[in-house]
Biotite code that builds the C-alpha atoms (Angstrom):
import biotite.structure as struc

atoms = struc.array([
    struc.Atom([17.181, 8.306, 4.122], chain_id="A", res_id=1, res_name="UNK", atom_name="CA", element="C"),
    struc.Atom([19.665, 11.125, 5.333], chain_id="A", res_id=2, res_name="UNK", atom_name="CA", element="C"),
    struc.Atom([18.733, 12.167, 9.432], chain_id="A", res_id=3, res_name="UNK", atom_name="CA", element="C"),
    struc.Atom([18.095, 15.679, 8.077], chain_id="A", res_id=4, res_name="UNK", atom_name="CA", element="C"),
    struc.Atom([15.729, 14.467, 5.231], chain_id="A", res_id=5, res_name="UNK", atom_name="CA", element="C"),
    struc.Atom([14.041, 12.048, 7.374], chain_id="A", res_id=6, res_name="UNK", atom_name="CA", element="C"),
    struc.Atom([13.841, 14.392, 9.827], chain_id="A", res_id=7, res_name="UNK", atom_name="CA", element="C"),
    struc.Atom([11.691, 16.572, 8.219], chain_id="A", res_id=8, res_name="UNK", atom_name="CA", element="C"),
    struc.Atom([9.472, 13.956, 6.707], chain_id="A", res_id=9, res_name="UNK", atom_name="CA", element="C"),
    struc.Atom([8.520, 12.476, 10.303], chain_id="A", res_id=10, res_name="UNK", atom_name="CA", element="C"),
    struc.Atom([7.822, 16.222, 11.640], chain_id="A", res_id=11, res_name="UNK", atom_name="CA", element="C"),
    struc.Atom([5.623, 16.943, 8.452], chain_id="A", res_id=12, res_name="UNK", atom_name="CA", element="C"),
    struc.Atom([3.421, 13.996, 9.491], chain_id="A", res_id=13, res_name="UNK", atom_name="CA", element="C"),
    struc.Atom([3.559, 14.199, 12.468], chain_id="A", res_id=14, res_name="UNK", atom_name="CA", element="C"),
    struc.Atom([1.931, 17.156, 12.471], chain_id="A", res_id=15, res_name="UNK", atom_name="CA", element="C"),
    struc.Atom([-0.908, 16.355, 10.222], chain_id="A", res_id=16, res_name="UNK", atom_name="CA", element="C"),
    struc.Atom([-4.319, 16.277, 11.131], chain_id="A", res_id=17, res_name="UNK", atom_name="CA", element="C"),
    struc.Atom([-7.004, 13.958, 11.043], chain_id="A", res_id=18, res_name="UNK", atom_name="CA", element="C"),
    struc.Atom([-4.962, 10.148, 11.326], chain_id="A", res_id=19, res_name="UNK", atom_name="CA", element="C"),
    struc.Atom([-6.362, 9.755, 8.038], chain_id="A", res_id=20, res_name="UNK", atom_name="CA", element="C"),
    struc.Atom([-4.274, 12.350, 6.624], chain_id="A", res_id=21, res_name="UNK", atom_name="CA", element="C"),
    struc.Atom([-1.176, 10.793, 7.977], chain_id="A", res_id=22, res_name="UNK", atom_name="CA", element="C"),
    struc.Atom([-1.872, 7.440, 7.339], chain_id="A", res_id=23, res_name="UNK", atom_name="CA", element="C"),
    struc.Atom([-1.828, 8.684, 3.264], chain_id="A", res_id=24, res_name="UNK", atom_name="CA", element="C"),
    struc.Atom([1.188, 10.693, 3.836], chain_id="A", res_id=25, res_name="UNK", atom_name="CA", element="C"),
    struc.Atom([3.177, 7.578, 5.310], chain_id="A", res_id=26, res_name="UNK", atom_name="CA", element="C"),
    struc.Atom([1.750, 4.980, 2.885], chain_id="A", res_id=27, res_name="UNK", atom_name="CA", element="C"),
    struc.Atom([2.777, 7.233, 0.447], chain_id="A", res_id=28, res_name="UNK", atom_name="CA", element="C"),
    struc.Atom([6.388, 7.684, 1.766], chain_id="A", res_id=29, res_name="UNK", atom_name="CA", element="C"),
    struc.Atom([6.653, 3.616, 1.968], chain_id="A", res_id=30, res_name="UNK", atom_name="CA", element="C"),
    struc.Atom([5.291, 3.518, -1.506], chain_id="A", res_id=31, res_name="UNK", atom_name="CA", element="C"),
    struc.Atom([7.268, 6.191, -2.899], chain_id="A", res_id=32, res_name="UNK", atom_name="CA", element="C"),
    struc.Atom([10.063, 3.819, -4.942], chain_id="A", res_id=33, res_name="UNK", atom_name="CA", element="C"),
    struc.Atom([12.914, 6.953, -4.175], chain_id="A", res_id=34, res_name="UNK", atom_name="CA", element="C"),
    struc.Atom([12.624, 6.420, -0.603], chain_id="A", res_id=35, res_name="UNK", atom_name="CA", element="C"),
    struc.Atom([14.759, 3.875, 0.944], chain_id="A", res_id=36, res_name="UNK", atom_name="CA", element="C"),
    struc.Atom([14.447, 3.733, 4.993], chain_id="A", res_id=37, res_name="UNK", atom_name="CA", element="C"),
    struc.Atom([16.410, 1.745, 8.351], chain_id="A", res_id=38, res_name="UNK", atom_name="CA", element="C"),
    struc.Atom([14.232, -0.336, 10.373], chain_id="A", res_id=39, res_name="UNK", atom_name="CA", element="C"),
    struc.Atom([14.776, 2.122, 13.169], chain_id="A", res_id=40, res_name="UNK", atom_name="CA", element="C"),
    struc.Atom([13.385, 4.815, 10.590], chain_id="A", res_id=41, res_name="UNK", atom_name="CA", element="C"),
    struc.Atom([10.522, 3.347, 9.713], chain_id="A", res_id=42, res_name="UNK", atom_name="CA", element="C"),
    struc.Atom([9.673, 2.610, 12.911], chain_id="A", res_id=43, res_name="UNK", atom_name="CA", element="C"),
    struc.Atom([9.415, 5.654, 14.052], chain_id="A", res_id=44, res_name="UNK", atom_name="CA", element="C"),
    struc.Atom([7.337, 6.766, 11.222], chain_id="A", res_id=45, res_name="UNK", atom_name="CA", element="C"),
    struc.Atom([4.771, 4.021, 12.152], chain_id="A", res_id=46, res_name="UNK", atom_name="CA", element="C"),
    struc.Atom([5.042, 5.088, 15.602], chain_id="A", res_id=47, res_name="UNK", atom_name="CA", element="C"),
    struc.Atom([2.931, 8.090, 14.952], chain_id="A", res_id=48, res_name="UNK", atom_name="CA", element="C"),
    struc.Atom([-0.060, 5.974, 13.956], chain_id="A", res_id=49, res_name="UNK", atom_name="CA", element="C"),
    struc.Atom([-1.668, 4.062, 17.117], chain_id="A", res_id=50, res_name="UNK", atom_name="CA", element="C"),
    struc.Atom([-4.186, 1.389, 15.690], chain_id="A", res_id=51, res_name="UNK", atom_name="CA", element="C"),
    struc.Atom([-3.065, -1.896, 15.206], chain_id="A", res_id=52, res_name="UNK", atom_name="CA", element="C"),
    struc.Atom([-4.612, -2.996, 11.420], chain_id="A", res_id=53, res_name="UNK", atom_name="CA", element="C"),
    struc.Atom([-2.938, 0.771, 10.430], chain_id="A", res_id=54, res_name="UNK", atom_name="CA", element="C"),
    struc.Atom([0.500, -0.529, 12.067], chain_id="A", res_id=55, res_name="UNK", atom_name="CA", element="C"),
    struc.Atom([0.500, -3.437, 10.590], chain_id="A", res_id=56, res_name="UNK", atom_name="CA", element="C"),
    struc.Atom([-0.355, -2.186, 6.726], chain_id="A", res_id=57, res_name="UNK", atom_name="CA", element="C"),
    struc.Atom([2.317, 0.408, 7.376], chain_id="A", res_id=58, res_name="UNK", atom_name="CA", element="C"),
    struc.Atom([4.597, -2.508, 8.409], chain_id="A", res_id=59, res_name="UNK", atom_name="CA", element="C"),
    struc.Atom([4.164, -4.719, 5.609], chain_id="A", res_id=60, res_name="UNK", atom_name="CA", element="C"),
    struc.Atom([4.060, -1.237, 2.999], chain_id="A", res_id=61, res_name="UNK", atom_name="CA", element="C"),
    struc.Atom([7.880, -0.682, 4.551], chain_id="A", res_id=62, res_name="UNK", atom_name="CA", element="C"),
    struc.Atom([9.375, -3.698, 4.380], chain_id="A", res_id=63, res_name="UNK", atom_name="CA", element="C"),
    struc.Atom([10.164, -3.182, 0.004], chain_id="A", res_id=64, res_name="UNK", atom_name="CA", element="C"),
    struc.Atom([11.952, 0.175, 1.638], chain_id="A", res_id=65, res_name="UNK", atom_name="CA", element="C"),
    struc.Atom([14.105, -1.110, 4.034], chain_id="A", res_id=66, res_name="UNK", atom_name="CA", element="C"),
    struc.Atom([17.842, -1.233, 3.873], chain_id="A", res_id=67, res_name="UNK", atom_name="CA", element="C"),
    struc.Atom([18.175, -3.144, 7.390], chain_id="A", res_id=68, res_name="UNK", atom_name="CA", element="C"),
    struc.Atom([15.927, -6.457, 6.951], chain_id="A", res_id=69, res_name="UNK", atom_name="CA", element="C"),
    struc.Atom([18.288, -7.986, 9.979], chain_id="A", res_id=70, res_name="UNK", atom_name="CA", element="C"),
    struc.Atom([16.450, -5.292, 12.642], chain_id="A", res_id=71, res_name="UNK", atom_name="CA", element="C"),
    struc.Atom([12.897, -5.720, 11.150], chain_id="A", res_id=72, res_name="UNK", atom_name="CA", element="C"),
    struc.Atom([11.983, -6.737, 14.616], chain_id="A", res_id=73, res_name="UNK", atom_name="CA", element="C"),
    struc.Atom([12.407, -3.159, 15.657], chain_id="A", res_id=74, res_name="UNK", atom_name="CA", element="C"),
    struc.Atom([9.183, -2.836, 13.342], chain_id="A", res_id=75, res_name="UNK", atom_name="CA", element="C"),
    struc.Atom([7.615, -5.728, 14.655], chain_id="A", res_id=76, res_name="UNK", atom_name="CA", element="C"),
    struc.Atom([7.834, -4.716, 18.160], chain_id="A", res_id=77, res_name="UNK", atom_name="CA", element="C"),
    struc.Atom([5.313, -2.441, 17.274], chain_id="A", res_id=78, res_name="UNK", atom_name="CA", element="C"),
    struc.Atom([2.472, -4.707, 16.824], chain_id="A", res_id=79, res_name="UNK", atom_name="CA", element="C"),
    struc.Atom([0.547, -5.918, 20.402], chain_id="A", res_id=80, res_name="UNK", atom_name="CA", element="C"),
    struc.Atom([-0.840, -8.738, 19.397], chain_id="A", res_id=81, res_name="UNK", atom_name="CA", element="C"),
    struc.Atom([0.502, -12.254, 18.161], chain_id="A", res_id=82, res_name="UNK", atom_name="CA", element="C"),
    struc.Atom([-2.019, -12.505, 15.591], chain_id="A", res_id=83, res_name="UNK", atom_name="CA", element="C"),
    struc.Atom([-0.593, -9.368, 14.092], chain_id="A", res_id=84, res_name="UNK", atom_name="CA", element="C"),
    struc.Atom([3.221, -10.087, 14.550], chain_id="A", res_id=85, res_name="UNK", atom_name="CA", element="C"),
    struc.Atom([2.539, -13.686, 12.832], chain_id="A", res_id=86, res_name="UNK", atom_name="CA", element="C"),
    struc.Atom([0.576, -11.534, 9.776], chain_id="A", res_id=87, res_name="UNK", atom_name="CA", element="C"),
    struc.Atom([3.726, -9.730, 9.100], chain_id="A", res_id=88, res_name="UNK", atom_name="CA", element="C"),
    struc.Atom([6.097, -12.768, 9.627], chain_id="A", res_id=89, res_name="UNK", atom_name="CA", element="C"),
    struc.Atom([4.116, -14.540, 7.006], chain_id="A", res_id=90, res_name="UNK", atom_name="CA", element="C"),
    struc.Atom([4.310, -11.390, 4.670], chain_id="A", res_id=91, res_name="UNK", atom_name="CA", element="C"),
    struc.Atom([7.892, -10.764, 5.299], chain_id="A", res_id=92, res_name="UNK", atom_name="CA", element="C"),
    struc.Atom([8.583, -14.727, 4.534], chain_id="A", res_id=93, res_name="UNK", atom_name="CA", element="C"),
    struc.Atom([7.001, -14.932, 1.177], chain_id="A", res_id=94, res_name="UNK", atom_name="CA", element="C"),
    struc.Atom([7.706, -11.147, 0.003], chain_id="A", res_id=95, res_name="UNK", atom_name="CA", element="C"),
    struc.Atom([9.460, -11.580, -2.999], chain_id="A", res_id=96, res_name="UNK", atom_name="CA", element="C"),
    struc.Atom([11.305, -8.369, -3.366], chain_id="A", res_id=97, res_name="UNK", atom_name="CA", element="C"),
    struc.Atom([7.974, -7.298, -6.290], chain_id="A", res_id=98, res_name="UNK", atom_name="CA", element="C"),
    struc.Atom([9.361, -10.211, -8.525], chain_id="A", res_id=99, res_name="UNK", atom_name="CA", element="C"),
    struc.Atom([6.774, -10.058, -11.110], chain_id="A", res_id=100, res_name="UNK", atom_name="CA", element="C"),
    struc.Atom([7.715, -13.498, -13.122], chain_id="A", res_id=101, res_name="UNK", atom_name="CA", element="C"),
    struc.Atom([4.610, -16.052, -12.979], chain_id="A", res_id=102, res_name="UNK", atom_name="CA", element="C"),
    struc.Atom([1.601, -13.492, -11.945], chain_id="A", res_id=103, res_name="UNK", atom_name="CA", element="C"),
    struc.Atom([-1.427, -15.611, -12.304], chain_id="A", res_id=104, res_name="UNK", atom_name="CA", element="C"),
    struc.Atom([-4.971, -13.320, -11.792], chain_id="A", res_id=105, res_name="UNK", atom_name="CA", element="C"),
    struc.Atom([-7.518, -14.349, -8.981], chain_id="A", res_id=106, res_name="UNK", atom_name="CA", element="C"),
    struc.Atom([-9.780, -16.557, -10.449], chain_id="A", res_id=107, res_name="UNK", atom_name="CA", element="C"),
    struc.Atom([-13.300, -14.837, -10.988], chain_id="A", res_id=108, res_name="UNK", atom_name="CA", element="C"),
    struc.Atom([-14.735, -16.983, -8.712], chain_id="A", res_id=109, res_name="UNK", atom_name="CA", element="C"),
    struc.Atom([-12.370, -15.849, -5.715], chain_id="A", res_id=110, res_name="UNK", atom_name="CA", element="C"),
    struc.Atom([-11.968, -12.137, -7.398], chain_id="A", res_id=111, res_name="UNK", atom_name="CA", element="C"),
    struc.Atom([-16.388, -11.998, -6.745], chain_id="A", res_id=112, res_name="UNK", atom_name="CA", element="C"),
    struc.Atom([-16.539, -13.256, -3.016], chain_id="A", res_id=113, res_name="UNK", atom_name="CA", element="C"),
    struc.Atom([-13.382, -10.570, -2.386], chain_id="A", res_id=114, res_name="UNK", atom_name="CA", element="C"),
    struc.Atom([-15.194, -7.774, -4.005], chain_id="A", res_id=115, res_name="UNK", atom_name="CA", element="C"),
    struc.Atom([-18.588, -8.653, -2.543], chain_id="A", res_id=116, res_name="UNK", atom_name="CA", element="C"),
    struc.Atom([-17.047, -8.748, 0.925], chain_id="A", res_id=117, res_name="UNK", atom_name="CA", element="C"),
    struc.Atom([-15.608, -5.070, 0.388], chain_id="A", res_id=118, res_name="UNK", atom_name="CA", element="C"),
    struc.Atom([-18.722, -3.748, -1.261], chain_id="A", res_id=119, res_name="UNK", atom_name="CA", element="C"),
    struc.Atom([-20.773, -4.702, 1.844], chain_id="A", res_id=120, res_name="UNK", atom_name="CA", element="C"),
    struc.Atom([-18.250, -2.620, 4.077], chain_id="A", res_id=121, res_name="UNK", atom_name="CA", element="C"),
    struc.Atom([-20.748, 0.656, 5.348], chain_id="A", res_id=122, res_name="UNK", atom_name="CA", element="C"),
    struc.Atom([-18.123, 3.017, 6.290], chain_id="A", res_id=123, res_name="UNK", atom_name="CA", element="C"),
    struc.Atom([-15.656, 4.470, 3.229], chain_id="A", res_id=124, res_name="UNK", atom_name="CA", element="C"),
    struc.Atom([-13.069, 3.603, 5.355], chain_id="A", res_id=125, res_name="UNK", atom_name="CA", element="C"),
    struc.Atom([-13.549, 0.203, 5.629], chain_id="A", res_id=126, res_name="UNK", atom_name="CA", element="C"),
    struc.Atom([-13.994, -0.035, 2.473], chain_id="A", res_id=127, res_name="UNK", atom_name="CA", element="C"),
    struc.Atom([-11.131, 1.538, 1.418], chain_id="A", res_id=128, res_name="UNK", atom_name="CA", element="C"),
    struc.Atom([-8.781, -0.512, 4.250], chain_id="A", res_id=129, res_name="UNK", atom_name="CA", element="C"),
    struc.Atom([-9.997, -3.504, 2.682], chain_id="A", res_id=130, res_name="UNK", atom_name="CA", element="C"),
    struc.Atom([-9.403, -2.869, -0.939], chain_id="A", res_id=131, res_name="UNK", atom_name="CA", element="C"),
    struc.Atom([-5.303, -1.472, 0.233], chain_id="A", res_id=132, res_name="UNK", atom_name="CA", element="C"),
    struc.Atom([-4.996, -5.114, 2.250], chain_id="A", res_id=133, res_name="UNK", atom_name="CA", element="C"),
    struc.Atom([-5.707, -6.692, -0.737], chain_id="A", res_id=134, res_name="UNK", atom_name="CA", element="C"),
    struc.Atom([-3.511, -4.894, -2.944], chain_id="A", res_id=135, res_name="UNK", atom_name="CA", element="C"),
    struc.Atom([-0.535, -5.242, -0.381], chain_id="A", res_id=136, res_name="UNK", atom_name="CA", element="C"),
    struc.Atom([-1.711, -8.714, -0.201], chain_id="A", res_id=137, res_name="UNK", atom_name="CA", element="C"),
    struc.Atom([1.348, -10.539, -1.937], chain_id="A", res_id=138, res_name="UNK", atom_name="CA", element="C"),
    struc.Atom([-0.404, -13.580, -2.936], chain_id="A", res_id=139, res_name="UNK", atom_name="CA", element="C"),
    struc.Atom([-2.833, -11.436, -4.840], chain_id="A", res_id=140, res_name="UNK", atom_name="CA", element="C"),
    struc.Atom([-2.289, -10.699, -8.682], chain_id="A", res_id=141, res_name="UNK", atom_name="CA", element="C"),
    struc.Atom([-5.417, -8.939, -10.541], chain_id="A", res_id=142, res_name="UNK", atom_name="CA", element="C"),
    struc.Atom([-6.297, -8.127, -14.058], chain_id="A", res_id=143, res_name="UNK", atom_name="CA", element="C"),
    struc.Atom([-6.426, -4.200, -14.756], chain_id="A", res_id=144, res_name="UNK", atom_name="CA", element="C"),
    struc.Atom([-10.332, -4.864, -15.332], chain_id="A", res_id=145, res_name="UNK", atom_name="CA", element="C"),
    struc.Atom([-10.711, -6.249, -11.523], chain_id="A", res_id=146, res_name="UNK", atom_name="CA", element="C"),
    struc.Atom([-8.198, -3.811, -10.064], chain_id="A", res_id=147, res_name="UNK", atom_name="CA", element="C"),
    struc.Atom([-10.820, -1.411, -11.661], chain_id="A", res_id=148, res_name="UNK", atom_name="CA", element="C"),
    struc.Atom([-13.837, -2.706, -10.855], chain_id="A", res_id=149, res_name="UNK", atom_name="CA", element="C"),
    struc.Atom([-12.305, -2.486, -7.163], chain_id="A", res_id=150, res_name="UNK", atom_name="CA", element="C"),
    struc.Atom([-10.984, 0.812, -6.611], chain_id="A", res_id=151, res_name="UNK", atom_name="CA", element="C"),
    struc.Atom([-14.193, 2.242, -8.205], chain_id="A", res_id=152, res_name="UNK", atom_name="CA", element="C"),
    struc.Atom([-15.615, 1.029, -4.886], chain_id="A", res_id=153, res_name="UNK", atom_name="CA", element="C"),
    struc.Atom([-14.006, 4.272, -3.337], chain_id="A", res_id=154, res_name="UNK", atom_name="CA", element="C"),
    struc.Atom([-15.051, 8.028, -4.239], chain_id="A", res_id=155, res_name="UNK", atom_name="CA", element="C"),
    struc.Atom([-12.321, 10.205, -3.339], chain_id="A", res_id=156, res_name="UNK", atom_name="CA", element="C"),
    struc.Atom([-9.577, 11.263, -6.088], chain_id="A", res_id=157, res_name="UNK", atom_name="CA", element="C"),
    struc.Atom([-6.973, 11.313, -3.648], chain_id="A", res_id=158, res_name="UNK", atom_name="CA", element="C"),
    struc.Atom([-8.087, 7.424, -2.533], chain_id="A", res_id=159, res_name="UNK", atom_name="CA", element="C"),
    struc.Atom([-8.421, 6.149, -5.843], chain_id="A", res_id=160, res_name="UNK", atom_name="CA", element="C"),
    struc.Atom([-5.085, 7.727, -6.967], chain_id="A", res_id=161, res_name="UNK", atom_name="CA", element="C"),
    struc.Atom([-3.542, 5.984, -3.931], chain_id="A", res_id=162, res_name="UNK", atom_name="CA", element="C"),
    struc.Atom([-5.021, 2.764, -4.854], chain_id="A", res_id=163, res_name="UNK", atom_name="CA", element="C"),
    struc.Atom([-3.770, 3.022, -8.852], chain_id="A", res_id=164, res_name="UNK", atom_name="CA", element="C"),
    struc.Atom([-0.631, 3.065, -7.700], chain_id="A", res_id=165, res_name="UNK", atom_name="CA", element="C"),
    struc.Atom([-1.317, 0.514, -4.851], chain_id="A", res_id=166, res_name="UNK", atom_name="CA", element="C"),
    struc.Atom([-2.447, -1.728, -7.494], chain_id="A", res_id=167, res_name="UNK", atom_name="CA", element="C"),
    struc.Atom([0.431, -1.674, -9.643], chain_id="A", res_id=168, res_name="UNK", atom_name="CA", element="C"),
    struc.Atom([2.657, -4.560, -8.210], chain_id="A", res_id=169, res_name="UNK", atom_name="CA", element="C"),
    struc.Atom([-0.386, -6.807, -8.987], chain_id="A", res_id=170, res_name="UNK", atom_name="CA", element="C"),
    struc.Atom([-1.082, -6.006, -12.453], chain_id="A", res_id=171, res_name="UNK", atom_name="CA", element="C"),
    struc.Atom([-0.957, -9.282, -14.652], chain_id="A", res_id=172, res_name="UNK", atom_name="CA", element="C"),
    struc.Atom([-2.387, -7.377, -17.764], chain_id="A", res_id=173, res_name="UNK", atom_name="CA", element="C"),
    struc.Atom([-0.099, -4.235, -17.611], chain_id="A", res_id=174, res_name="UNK", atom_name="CA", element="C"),
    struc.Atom([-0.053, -3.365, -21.095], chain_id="A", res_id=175, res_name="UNK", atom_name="CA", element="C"),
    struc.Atom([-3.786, -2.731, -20.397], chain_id="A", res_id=176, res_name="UNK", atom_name="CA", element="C"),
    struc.Atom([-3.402, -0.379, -17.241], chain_id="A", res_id=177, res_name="UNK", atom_name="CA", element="C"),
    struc.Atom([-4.473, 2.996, -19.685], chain_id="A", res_id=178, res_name="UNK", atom_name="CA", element="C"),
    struc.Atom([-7.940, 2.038, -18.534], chain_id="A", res_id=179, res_name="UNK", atom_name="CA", element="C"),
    struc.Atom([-7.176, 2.641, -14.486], chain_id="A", res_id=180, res_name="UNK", atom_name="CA", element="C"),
    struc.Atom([-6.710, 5.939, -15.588], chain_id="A", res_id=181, res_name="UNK", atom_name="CA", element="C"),
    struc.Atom([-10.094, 6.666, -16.483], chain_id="A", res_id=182, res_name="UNK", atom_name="CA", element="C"),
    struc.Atom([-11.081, 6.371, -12.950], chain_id="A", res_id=183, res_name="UNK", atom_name="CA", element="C"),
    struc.Atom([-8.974, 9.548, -12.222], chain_id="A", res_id=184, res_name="UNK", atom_name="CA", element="C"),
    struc.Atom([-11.311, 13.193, -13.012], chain_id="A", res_id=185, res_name="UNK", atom_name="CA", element="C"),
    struc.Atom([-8.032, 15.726, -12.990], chain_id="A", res_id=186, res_name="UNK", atom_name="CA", element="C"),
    struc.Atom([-5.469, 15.510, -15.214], chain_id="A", res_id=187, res_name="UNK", atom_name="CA", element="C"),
    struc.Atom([-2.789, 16.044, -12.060], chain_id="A", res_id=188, res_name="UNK", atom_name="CA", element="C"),
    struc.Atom([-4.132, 12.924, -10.713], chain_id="A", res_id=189, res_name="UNK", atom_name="CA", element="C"),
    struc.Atom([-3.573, 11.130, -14.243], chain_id="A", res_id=190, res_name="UNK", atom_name="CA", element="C"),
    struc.Atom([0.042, 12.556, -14.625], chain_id="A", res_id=191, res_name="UNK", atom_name="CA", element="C"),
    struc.Atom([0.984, 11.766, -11.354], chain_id="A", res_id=192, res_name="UNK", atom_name="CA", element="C"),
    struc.Atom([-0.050, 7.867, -12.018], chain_id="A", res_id=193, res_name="UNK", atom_name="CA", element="C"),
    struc.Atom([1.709, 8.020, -15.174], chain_id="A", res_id=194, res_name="UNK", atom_name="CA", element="C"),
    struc.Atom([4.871, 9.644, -13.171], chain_id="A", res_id=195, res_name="UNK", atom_name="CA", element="C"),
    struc.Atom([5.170, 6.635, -10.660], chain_id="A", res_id=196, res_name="UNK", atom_name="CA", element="C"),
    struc.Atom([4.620, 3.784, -13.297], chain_id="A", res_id=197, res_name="UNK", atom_name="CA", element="C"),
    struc.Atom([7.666, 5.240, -15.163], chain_id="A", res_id=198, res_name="UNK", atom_name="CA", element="C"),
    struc.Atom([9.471, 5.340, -12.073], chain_id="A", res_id=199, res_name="UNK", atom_name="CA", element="C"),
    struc.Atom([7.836, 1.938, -11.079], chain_id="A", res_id=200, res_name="UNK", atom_name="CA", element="C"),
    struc.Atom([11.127, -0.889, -10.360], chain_id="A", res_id=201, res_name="UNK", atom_name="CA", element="C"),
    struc.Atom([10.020, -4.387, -9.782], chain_id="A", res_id=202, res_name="UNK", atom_name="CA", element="C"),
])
């Protein structure tokens, strides 16, 4: 991303207000297919967020955007603990740059013992944490019917709309992926799926 564009983007967060808000605003700026981003870059933009699970989702949710892989330790860096940096060392190891050949769905019998363990999450956040970890989970491929069943879990428009798209990479059934959109009230929330499948590139 140019210094001037990137620039702006980082001050724009930056200055948002509560984490929350920022952590949407950067997930969406990893997951936004247009934007491409230097290691340096993108740490910097995961700088502004100080927990360690949020680091290292923004972490993995950069990698597809980065145009440096060579200085991904300059992301790295940013995680304290070994348990973390070994997360993201896995993830980086097996990403497959979203090839989508030989998606197989979670079996039922794993896809119930995930959802149960997210539906017994109390806070919203938690909840919602959970079901973005294992949609940026790269081992994880879901039928448009579980994908639903999951983000339903959440409330919020904005959440569920983040998670749609979230979900996307992982869709074995995509043919079938008209019926995510029912899970959407307002039609801006619908177009603006249907705006980044078009644009989707695996």
């Amino acid at each position: 991303m140019a210094e001037a564009e990137f620039n702006s983007l980082f001050q724009t967060i930056q200055q948002q207000w509560p984490v929350s808000a920022q952590m949407n605003s950067l997930t969406a700026a990893f997951n936004n297919t247009n934007n491409y981003f230097t290691s340096y870059q993108a740490s910097q933009l995961i700088q502004i967020i100080y927990a360690e699970s949020n680091r290292l989702q923004l972490a993995k949710l950069s990698y597809r955007s980065i145009t440096d892989p060579v200085n991904f330790n300059q992301v790295s860096d940013l995680l304290n603990t070994q348990a973390a940096k070994n997360e993201l060392a896995a993830y980086v190891a097996n990403y497959s740059g979203g090839n989508t050949g030989n998606k197989v769905p979670m079996t039922d019998a794993d896809f119930n013992t995930l959802y149960q363990n997210i539906q017994i999450q109390f806070l919203p956040g938690g909840k919602m944490t959970a079901i973005t970890e294992a949609f940026n989970n790269t081992a994880y491929y879901f039928t448009c019917a579980q994908a639903k069943k999951l983000i339903a879990l959440v409330s919020f428009e904005s959440n569920r709309l983040q998670l749609a798209k979230l979900s996307y990479r992982t869709i074995t059934d995509r043919a079938n992926f008209n019926t995510l959109y029912e899970l959407l009230n307002s039609q801006t929330s619908k177009d603006e799926l249907a705006a980044y499948v078009n644009a989707y590139k695996d």
